[in-house]
N, C-alpha and C positions, 0 to 999 in steps of 0.2 A: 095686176090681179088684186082685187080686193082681199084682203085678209083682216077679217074682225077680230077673232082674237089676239090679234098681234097691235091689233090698232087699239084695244082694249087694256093689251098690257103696256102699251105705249105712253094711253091715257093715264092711268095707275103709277108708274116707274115715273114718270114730269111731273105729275104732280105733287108727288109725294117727295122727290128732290125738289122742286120748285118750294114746296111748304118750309123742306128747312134750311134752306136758302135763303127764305124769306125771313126767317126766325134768326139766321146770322146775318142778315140785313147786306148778303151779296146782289137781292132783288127788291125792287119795292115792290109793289102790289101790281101794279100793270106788268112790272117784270116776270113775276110767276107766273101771268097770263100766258106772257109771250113765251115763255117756257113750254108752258103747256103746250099752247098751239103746235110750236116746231118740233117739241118733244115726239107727242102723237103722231103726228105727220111724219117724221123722220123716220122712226122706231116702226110705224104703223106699215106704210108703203116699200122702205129702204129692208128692213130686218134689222139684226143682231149688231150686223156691223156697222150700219149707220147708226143705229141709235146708239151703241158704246161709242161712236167715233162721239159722237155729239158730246154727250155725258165725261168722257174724257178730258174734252173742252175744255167745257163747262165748270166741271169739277176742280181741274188742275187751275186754271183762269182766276176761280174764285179763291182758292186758296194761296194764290200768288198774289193777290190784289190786296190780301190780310196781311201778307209777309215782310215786316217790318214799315205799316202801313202809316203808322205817326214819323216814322221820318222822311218817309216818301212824302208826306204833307207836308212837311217844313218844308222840302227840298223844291216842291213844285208850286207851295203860295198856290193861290188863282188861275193859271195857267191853265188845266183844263177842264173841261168844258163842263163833263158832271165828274160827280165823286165815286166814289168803292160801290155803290147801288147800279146794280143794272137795271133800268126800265124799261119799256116797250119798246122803244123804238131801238134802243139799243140791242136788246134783245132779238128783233124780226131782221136790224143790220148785221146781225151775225150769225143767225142760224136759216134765217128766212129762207134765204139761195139754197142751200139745204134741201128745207124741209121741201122746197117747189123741187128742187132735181130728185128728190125721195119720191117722191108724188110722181114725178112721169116713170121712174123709175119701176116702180110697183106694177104701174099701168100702160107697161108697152113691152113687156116681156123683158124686163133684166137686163137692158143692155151693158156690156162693161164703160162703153163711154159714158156715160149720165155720173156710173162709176168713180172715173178717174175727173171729172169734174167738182165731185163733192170732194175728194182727194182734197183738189188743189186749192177749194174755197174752206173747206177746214183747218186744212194746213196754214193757209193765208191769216185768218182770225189769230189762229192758237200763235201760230209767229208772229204776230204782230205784239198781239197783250204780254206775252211773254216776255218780249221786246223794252216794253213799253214798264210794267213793273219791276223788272230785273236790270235793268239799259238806265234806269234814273239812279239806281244805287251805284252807278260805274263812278269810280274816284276819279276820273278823266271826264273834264266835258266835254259833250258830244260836238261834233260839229254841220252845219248847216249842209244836207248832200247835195248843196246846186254850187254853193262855195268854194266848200270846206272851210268856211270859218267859225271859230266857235260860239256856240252861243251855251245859254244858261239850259241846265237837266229841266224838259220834260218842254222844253219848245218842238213845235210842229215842225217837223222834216229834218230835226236834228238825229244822225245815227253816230254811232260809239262801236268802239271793240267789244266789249259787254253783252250791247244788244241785238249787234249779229250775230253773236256766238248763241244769244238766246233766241235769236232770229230761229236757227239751226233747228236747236235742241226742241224746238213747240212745233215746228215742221215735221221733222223726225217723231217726236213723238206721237203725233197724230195718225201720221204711216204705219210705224211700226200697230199701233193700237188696231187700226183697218185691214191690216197682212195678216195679224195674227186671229183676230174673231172672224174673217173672212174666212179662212180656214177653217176652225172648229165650226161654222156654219154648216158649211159645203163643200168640206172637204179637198177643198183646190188650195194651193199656193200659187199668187200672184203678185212676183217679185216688183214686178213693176209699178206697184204700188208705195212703195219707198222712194225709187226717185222721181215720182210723178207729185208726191207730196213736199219734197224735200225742194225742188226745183221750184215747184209753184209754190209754195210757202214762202221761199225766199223773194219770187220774183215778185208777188203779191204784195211782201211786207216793203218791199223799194219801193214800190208804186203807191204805196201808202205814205210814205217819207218822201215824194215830190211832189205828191198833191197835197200834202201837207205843210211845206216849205214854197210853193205856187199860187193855187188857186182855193185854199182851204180861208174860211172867214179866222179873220184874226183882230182881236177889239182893241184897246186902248183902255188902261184904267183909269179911273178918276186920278189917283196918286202915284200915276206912271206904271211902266210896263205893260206885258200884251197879256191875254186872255182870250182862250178859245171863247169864252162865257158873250154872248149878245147881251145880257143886262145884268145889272147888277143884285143883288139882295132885296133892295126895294123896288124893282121891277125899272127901277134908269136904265136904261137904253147904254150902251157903250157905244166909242163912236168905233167903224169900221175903216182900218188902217191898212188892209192887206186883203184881198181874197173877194169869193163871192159870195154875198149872204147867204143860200142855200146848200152850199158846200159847207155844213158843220160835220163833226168828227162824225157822226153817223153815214153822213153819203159817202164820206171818204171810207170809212171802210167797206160800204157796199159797195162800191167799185172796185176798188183795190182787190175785192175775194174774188171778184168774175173773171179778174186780170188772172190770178193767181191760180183759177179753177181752168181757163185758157189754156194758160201756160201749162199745167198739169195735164190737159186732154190731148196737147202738143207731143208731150212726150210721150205719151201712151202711145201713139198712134206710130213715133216714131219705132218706140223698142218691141 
């Protein structure tokens, strides 16, 4: 069902996070686009719950990406691919699946399954980033999950104690944020919503951690070591050592969310 003022306060509510976001330079300019975009869309078609799931995010994402962010740069050099700015494309890879399952949502009568897939594709994101800025400050380095051998903080498809415990906690978080305003919405409790996010968050952020450590492009620097980065500073080219050129961190995590929105729609169906 189309609903305009909701898509209005949608538009309103993203853009206005998107603006100071942009102003703490967690976006750059094409990123508060793509805010916008998923924002509205989410917010507009989904309701209350999708759009605070999002914003939840969003919000927690961006302020964990700040949290202790000059030693996270010593710790990870070059390694990946962009910095603390989300851009578009990062942007449309994290919330996009979203904002499309908010979209038929709206527009085919409510069903709870489309429900329990944005569950699992939020939960995926939120556990991953979570993962990923909390999991490189582990005093333990991680190790490679096809191995298990170790490799240096913030290599692709390295997982630690740390960052599945943060794996958990951005899962959980996401759930519990969609049980609880799903409620105050409509007045329903829907328990199921917890481990359908906690499950597919988890399973979503593994599946990010092997296609990571697989098939994710991995470059070569001029003075040794890898780099998610395909060119350098002055636009040289890095040679590719591992992976497939179009597999950069962005397709992996748009996979890895549908994996984890799956998995999440799996369990729905089973509880």
């Amino acid at each position: 069902m189309l609903h305009l003022p909701r898509i209005l306060i949608g538009l309103v509510l993203s853009a206005a996070i998107g603006w100071l976001a942009y102003r703490r330079h967690s976006l750059t300019r094409s990123g508060w686009l793509g805010a916008i975009i998923t924002g509205t869309s989410t917010f507009g078609f989904g309701g209350w719950a999708w759009g605070l799931g999002l914003i939840a995010f969003f919000v927690s994402s961006s302020a964990l990406s700040h949290f202790r962010q000059a030693q996270k740069q010593r710790i990870t050099g070059e390694k990946f691919e962009k910095g603390g700015q989300r851009d578009l494309a990062q942007t449309l890879a994290n919330g996009g699946a979203g904002a499309l399952l908010a979209l038929g949502y709206g527009l085919s009568g409510e069903p709870m399954a489309l429900l329990a897939l944005f569950a699992g594709v939020m939960a995926t994101v939120a556990a991953d980033t979570w993962a990923t800025e909390l999991g490189t400050l582990s005093r333990q380095p991680p190790r490679l999950i096809t191995t298990l051998r170790r490799v240096p903080a913030g290599t692709s498809g390295g997982v630690s104690m740390a960052g599945t415990l943060a794996t958990l906690a951005g899962a959980l978080f996401i759930g519990a944020v969609l049980m609880l305003v799903f409620r105050l919405e409509h007045g329903a409790w829907h328990g199921w919503i917890i481990p359908a996010a906690l499950v597919g968050g988890l399973a979503g952020s593994l599946c990010d951690s092997l296609l990571g450590a697989t098939v994710q492009a991995l470059y070569r620097l001029p003075g040794g070591g890898d780099t998610e980065r395909a060119h350098g500073t002055e636009g040289i080219p890095h040679e590719l050592v591992r992976g497939w050129r179009w597999m950069n961190n962005d397709a992996v995590n748009l996979l890895s969310s549908l994996v984890g929105g799956i998995v999440a729609l799996a369990v729905f169906l089973l509880v």
